[in-house]
N, C-alpha and C positions, 0 to 999 in steps of 0.2 A: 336800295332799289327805288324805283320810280315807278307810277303809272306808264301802261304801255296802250298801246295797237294792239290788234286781235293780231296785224298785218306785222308790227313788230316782234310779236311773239312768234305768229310762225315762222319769220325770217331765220329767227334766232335758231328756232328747232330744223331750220333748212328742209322745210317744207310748205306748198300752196295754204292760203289762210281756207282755205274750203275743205282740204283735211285734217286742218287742224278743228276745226268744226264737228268733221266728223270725230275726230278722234275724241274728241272732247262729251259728244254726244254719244257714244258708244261708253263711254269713261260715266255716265250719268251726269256731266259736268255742264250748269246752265248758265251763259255768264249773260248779267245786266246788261242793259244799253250803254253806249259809251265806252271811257278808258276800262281797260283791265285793271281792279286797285290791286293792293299789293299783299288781299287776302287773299283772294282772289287764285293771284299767280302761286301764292305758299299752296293752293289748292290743287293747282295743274301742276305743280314742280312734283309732287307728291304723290299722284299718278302717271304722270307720264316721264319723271325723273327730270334732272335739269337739263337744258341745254348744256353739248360739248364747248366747253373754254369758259364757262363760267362755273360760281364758287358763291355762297347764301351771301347774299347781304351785298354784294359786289356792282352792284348797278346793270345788269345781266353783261358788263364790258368785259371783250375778247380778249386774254391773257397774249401776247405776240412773245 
């Protein structure tokens, strides 16, 4: 995995980075300024489940 975007996370979840705010804030979930580290994501993968076509550890990259 790598450091992301709040914008590449929602991407990923194929949703606006402004619900995933909410979702995240609803979830109790308060992320730092800056990139998403890679605690962080283990955090949000955890309640909000992973993004569709990815798999732990995989770089969040689309399985085709």
């Amino acid at each position: 995995m790598k450091l992301k975007t709040r914008q590449e996370l929602a991407q990923a979840y194929g949703i606006h980075r402004k619900t995933l705010y909410r979702k995240l804030a609803t979830a109790g979930i308060i992320l730092k300024r800056g990139l998403i580290s890679l605690e962080e994501q283990e955090k949000i993968y955890k309640v909000l489940g992973r993004p569709k076509g990815t798999k732990k550890g995989d770089g969040n990259q689309i399985a085709f």
